[in-house]
N, C-alpha and C positions, 0 to 999 in steps of 0.2 A: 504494500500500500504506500503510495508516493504521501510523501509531507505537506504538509500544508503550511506555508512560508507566512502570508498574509491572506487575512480576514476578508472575503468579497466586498463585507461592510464595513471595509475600516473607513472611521473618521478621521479626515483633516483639520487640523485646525488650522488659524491662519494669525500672521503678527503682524500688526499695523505698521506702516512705514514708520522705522524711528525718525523723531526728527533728531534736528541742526539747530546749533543757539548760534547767534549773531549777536551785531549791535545789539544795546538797549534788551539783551538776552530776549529777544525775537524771535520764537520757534517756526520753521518751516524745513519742509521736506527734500526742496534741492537744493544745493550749493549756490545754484546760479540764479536762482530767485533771490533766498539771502541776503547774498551777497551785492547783487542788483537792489534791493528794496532799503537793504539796513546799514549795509556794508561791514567791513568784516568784527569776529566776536571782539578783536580789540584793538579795535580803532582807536587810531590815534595815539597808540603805544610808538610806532614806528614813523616818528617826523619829517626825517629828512635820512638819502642813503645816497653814495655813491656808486655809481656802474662804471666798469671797464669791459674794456672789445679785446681780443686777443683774435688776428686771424690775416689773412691776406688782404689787399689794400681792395678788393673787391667784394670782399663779404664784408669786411668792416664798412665801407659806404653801403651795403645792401641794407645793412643790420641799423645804422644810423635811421635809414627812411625807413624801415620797417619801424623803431621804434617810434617817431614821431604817428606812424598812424596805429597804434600799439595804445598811444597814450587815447586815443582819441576810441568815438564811438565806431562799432563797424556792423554792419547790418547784413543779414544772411541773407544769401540769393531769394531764397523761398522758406516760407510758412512750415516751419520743422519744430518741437517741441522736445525734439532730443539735441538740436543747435539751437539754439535760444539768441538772442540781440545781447550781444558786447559793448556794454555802456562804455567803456577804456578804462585805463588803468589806473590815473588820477580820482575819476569819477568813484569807483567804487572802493578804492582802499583809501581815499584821500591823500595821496602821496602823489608830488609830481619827478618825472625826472628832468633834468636840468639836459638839453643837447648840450648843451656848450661846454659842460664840467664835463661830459666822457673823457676817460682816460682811456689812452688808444696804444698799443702793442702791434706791431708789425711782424707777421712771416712772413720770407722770404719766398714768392710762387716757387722760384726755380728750385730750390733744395727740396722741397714739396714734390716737383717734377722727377728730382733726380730719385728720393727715396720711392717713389712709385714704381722705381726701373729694379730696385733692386731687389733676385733673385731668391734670398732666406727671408721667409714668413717674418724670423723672430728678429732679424737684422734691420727689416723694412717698418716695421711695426713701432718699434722701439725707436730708431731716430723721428720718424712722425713727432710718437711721442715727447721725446724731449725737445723736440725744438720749441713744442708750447710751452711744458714742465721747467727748462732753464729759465723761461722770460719772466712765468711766473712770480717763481722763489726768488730770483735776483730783484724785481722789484719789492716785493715783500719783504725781503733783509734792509733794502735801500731808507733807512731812517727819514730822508729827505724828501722824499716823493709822499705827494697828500695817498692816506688809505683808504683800500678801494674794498667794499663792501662784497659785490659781488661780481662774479667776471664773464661776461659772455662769451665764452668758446663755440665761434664761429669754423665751421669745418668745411672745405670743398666737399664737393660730394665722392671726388677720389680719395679719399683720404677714410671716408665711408666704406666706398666699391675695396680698396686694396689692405683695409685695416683691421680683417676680421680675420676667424680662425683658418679658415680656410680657404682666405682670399689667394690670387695670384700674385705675380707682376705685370703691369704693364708697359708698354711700347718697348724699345728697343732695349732688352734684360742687360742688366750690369749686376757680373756674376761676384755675389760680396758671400760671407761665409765662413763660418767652421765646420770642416765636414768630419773631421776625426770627433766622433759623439767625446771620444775621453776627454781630451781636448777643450771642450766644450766648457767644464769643470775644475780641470786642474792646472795650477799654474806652471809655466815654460819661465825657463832659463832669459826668454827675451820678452819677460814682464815689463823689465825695469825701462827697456829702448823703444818698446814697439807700448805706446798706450792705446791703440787703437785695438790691441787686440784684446787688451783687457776689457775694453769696451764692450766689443764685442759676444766678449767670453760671458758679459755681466747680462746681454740682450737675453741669453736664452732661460735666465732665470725666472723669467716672465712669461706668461701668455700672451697671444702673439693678438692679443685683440685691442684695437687703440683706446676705446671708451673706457674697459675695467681698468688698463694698466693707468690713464691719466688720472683714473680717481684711486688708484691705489696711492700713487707716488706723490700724490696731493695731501692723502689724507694727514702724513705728520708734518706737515706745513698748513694744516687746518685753511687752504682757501678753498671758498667755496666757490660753484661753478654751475654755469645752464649752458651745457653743451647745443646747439644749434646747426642743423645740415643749412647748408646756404640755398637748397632747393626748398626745405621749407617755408622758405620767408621773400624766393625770387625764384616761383616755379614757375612763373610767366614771362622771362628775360632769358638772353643767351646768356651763358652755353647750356639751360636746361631746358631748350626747346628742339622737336624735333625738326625735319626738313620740311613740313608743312608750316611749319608756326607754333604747333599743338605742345603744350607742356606733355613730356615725358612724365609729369606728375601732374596728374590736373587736381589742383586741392583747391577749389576755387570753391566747393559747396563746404570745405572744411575751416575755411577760415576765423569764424568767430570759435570756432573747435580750437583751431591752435592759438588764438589768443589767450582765451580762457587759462586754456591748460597751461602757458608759460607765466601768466599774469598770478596764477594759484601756487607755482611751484616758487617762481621769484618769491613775491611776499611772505614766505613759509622760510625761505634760506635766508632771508634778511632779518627775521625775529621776530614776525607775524604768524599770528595764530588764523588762518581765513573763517575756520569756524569751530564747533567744539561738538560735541557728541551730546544730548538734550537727556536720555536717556540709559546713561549709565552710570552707577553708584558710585558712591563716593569714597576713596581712599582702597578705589580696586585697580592692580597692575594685570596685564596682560602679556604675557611672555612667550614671542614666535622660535621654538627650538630649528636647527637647520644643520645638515651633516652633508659638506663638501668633500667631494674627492678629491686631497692635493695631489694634483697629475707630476709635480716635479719627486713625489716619494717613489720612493722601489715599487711597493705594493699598492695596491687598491684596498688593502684594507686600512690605510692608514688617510685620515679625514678631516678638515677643519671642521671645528664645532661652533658656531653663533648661535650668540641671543640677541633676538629684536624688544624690546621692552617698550609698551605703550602705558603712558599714563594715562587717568580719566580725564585730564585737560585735552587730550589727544596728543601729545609732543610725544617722542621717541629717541630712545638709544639705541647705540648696538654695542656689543659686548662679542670679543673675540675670545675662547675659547683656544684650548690646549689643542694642534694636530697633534694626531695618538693613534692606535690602532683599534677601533672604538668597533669594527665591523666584526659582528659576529657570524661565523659560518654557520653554524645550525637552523639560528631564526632569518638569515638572511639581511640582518637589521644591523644599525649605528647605534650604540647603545655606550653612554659615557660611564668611566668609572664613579665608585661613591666619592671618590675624592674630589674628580675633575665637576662634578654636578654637582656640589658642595660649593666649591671653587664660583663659578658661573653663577651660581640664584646667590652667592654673598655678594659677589659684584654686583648683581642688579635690587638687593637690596640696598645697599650703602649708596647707590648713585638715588634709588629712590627718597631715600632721606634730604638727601644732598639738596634734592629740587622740591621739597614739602616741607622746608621748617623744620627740618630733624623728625619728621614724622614717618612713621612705617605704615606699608597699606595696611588696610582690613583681610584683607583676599588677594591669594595670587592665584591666576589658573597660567597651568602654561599648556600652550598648544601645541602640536607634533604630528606629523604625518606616521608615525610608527608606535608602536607600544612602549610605554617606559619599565624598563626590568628593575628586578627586586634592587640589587645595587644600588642602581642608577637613583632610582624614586628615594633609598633609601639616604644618597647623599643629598638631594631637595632636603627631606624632612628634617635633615641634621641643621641643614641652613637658616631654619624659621625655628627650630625645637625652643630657642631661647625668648620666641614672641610669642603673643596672641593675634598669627595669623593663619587663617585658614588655605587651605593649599592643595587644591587642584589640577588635576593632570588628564587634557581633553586630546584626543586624536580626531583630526580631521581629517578624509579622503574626499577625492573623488568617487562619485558613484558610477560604476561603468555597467552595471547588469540589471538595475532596475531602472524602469520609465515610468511614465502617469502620462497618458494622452486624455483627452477632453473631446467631446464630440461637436468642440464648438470652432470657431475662426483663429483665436487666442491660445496660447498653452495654459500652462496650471498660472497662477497670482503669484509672484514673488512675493515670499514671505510664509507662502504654507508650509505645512510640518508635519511629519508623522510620530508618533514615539510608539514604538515599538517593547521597548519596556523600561525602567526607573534611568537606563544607564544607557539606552539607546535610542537613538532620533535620524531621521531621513530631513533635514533640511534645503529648501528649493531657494539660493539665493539668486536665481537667474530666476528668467520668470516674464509675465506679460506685470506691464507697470502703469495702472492706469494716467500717471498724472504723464507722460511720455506719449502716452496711446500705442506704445510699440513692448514689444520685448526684452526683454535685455537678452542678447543673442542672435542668430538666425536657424538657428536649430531646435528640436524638442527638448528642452534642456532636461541635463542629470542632476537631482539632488547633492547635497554632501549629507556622508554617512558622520555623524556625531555620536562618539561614545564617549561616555567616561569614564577613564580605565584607574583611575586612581581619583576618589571621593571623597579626603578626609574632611572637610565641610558638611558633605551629605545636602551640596546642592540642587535643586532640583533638575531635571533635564531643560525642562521650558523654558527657564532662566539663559542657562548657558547656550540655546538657539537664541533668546529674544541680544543676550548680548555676541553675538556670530555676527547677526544680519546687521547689528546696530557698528560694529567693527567692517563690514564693507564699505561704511559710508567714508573712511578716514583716511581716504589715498591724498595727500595731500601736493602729491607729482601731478597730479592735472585733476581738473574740476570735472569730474562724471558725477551723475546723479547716483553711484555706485559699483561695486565693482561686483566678481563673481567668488571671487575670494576675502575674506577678513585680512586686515592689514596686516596683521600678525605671521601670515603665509604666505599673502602675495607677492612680496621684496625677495620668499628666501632666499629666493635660486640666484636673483641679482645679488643681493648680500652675501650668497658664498661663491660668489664669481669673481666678486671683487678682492674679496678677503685672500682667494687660493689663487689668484692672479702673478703673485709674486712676491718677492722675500718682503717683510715689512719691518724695519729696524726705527724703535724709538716712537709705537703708534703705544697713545693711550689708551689704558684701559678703557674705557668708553667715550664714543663721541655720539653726540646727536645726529639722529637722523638724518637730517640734513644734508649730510658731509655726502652721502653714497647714491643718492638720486639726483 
């Protein structure tokens, strides 16, 4: 007799869209209403900021006229309630920029040319990279130069095309290289005469991709940065057009899209909060677990371990983690020792403190795509045994084997749920959205499977769904009405891309958020 998995009669329930506090703590449901009506939850924390350009003499002029209409209002080709009207960026954070105060940094096109030519992934990658990474640092050491808040990294679009892991070379190859792997590693007798080779030798200790490696080698020089493809911002000018005329990117129905999104993530890396979370308790942490594979180890069993730490204001840390041999062969799973998991939730308490008046949460949950083992949980519990905090451990997946269709036009309502029983939940953060009229998606969307595998609060499930869907609202890298994932998981893979990117000498124990989107 086959099993019966689910009830023909099971009931859904369903959780009201959380809101968004703004100004004047103004509740509403999108960001870009909000932030359009009220403007941001703290206005007029953030008075005056300076920007800098870093980029060829072409995208820096691009990025100049794109700003000024940046600042200003821009109006969507057509009647979309998922692109919304862009008041500008003055208008809704009350902050202006100044053209005329830009500080401006020049690349050189040609060495940009000439690195495109060259034949090693990690050789080509790597001078990219620093030709932005010197100008940087050296002005930021520079005492005498006014300081520059945040800095727009302006990128060709080669520099995109040729700076990834598994990009080429382009035009005519100039053959550059270590090809002895030893070599690669270990020092030669003609260290001391030949520095270029050292150079070299140091390219491979990185991944060969431009965007993690610039914000790895950034992060202990703490500047922050809004990287920018110059096709975003001039995909209707040469050389991003094709032989008709026709943008090779036609983003022309997406443009209040990428204002939004740049306008949200600026004011967020300058010390602006855009908005806050309406519905989530007071003096609870949120903790995103994440296990990278550093690809420079022997093994694949051996993994960087992050923690993304969200507070209820919404602000975030991250927290790097001992690489170790954390991969179990049995369960197939990342799983930290008691010490190294002891290690990491004291660091993400003490920084909690740090930013609450010496205060410690109520509740920690921390979230994981994998089960937490006896050990592992057991160095958690050691890290709070000396407070009164409650301390929970949620696994969230993807749902790949169960669907819900509707016999209507619409999928299911983001925001339904099933629970299944005290410690198990089918949550739909995708979903048809009425205030949008559209879905989040274009597909039948999958549920997440929420359990929880470790209860010592003795939470309820419904709880821990109504704050899941309430934590997709928190992406604070660009303004959507929501994401598909809670923010505590959606960064992981970017956060341990960056992290296992390449060696890190002299990175703080935790930096905000900010620093790695």
């Amino acid at each position: 007799m086959k099993k019966k998995i689910f009830d023909i009669h099971m009931k859904l329930d369903y959780i009201h869209e959380p809101f968004l506090l703004f100004n004047y703590n103004q509740k509403v449901i999108d960001p870009r209403d909000g932030l359009t009506l009220f403007g941001p939850y703290n206005k007029n924390k953030v008075n005056n900021f300076s920007i800098g350009i870093i980029g060829t003499s072409f995208g820096r002029q691009k990025l100049k006229c794109w700003l000024e209409k940046f600042s200003k209002p821009i109006i969507p080709l057509k009647k979309d309630f998922s692109k919304p009207f862009y008041p500008g960026f003055e208008a809704i954070f009350g902050v202006s920029i100044n053209p005329h105060s830009i500080i401006e940094i020049d690349i050189e096109e040609n060495k940009l040319k000439e690195f495109y030519r060259y034949s090693d992934s990690h050789i080509r990658v790597a001078n990219m990279v620093d030709l932005y990474v010197d100008e940087l640092v050296e002005y930021k050491k520079d005492d005498d130069r006014p300081p520059v808040n945040i800095w727009f990294v302006i990128i060709p679009d080669d520099v995109y095309l040729h700076g990834r892991t598994k990009s080429k070379a382009g035009g005519n190859i100039i053959k550059v290289g270590i090809k002895d792997k030893l070599s690669r590693t270990s020092a030669t007798l003609f260290d001391e005469i030949m520095p270029d080779l050292v150079k070299d030798r140091e390219a491979y200790q990185y991944d060969n991709h431009f965007h993690n490696q610039l914000k790895l080698k950034l992060l202990k020089h703490e500047i922050l940065t809004q990287i920018v493809r110059e096709s975003t911002i001039a995909y209707n000018e040469y050389p991003y057009l094709k032989k008709n005329n026709e943008p090779k990117r036609d983003l022309s129905k997406m443009e209040t899209d990428i204002a939004w999104n740049i306008a949200t993530s600026v004011y967020y890396k300058i010390g602006g909060l855009p908005w806050k979370l309406g519905t989530i308790r007071k003096g609870v942490c949120y903790i995103g677990l994440v296990f990278k594979v550093d690809s420079r180890q022997k093994s694949h069993k051996y993994a960087c371990c992050a923690a993304q730490m969200f507070l209820d204001s919404g602000d975030g840390m991250v927290f790097k983690g001992a690489v170790g041999p954390w991969y179990n062969e049995d369960t197939r799973e990342y799983h930290l020792t008691k010490s190294a998991a002891f290690d990491l939730l004291d660091k993400a308490l003490k920084s909690f403190q740090k930013s609450n008046n010496k205060e410690l949460p109520k509740e920690v949950f921390i979230h994981g795509r994998t089960k937490f083992d006896d050990e592992e949980w057991s160095g958690f519990c050691d890290a709070v045994s000396e407070y009164d905090i409650s301390l929970t451990g949620v696994t969230i997946k993807d749902e790949k084997t169960f669907k819900l269709y509707r016999d209507k036009d619409f999928p299911i309502l983001r925001g339904s749920y099933y629970i299944k029983d005290k410690n198990n939940a089918f949550l739909w953060t995708k979903g048809f959205i009425p205030r949008l009229q559209q879905p989040l998606g274009m597909e039948t969307p999958n549920p997440l499977t929420i359990s929880l595998i470790r209860n010592n609060g003795r939470v309820p499930i419904d709880t821990v769904c109504r704050d899941i869907l309430a934590l997709t609202k928190l992406n604070y890298n660009s303004c959507r009405f929501c994401d598909g994932l809670p923010v505590t998981l959606k960064f992981a893979n970017v956060i341990g891309d960056i992290l296992t990117s390449g060696k890190i000498d002299d990175l703080k124990p935790a930096l905000p958020f900010r620093y790695y989107i």
